[in-house]
N, C-alpha and C positions, 0 to 999 in steps of 0.2 A: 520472571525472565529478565535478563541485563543486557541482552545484546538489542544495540539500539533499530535492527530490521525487525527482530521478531516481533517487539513492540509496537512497532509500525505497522506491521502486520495485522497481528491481533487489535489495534485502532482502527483500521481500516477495515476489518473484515464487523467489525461492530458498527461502525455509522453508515456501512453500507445495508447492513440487513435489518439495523434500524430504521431507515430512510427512504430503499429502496423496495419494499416486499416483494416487488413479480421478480427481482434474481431469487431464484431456486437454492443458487449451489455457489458457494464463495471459499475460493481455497487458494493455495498455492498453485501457479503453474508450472506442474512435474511433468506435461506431456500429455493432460487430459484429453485433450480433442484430438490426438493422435489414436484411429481406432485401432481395436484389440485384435486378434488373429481371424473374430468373427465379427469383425465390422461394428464393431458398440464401444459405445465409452462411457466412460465409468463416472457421470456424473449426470445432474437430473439438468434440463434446462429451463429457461435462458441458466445461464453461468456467469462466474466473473471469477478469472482467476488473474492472479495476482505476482509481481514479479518486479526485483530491483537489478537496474540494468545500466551500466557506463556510471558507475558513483567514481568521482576522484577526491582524493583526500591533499587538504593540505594541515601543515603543523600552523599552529598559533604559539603558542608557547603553554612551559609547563608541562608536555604530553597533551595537550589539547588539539583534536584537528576538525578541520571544517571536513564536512561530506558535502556532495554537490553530486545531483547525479536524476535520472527517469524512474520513476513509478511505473512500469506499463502493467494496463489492463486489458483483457482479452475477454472481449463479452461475447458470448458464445450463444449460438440461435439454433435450432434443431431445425428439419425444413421448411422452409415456407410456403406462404402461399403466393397467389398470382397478385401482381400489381401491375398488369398487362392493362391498356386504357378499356379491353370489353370485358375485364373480368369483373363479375358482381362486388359491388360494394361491400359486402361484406368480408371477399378474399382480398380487396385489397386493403380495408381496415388489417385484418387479419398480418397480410404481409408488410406493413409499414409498420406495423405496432415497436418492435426491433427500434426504432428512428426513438420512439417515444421514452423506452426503457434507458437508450442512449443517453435523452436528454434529462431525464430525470438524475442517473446518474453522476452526469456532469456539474448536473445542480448541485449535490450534494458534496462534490471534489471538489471544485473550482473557490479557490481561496480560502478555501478549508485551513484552518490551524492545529494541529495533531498534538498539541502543548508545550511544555518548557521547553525542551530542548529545539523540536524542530521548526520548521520555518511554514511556510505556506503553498498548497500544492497551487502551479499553473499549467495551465495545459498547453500542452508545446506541439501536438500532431495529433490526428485522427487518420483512421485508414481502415477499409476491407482488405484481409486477407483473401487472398483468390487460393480457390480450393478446388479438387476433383470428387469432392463426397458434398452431399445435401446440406450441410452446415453453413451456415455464415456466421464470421467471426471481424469483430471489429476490435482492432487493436488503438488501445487510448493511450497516450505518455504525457506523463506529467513531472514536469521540474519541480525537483522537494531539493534545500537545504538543510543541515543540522548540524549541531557542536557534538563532537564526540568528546565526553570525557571520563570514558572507563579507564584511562592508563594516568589521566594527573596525577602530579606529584603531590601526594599528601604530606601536609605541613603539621609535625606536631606543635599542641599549645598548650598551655599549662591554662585548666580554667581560674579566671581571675579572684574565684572566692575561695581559694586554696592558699594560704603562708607559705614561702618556699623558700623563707629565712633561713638560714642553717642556725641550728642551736649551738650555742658557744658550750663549754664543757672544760668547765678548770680541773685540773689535778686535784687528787683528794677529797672531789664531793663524793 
């Protein structure tokens, strides 16, 4: 792949399910938690989907431009249980767990380095989604940097262990 998201992408969807085991389901977000005609979506939970959001570009020179822009993650919770102060300790382990899975993956983003090109994820907002179905969804944004340089101007060079003497050529040889 050469586009510098999809790489990002596929980066992220690997130190996440490397790091993270209780997320289920790590994809792009195309609308998954949005249910289907009969109420179901199309992925297992917890979730974490994935998405680049307000990137702006500047030039540097050459064709080179900076990106600057949110990571957001959408971690997704199937229903819960009670964290009401008389519900048994066990539904409310139960229902807080979500908090834990939160923090684990923060651990794993948080000044994270994604390699040569990019920069370092920080976390810039947390937030619940409010919703009219059973789910809870927690929306994570993270400021990432990166150099884009698929459009530099390539310079040709002549490598140094190459003669590029012109041969002289008399008449009559």
């Amino acid at each position: 792949m050469n586009s510098a998201f999809a790489n990002l992408f596929l980066l992220l969807q690997q130190r996440v399910q490397d790091n993270v085991p209780a997320i289920t389901y790590i994809d792009q977000d195309l609308g998954q938690l949005n249910p289907d005609s009969e109420g179901t979506f199309p992925v297992t939970f917890p979730c974490l989907l994935i998405d680049f959001e307000d990137f702006n570009f500047k030039d540097l020179s050459e064709n080179v431009q900076t990106a600057s822009g949110t990571v957001l993650f959408k971690l997704g919770f199937s229903s819960y249980s009670s964290s009401a102060q008389s519900a048994p300790e066990e539904s409310k382990e139960a229902a807080l767990n979500y908090y834990d899975i939160e923090w684990d993956l923060h651990k794993v983003l948080q000044g994270w380095d994604a390699g040569d090109y990019y920069g370092h994820l920080d976390r810039s907002n947390a937030k619940t989604e409010y919703r009219n179905d059973l789910l809870r969804v927690r929306e994570l944004r993270y400021t990432l940097a990166f150099e884009d340089y698929s459009t530099k101007y390539e310079q040709l060079t002549t490598p140094a262990d190459i003669d590029v003497t012109p041969e002289i050529i008399t008449p009559g040889e």
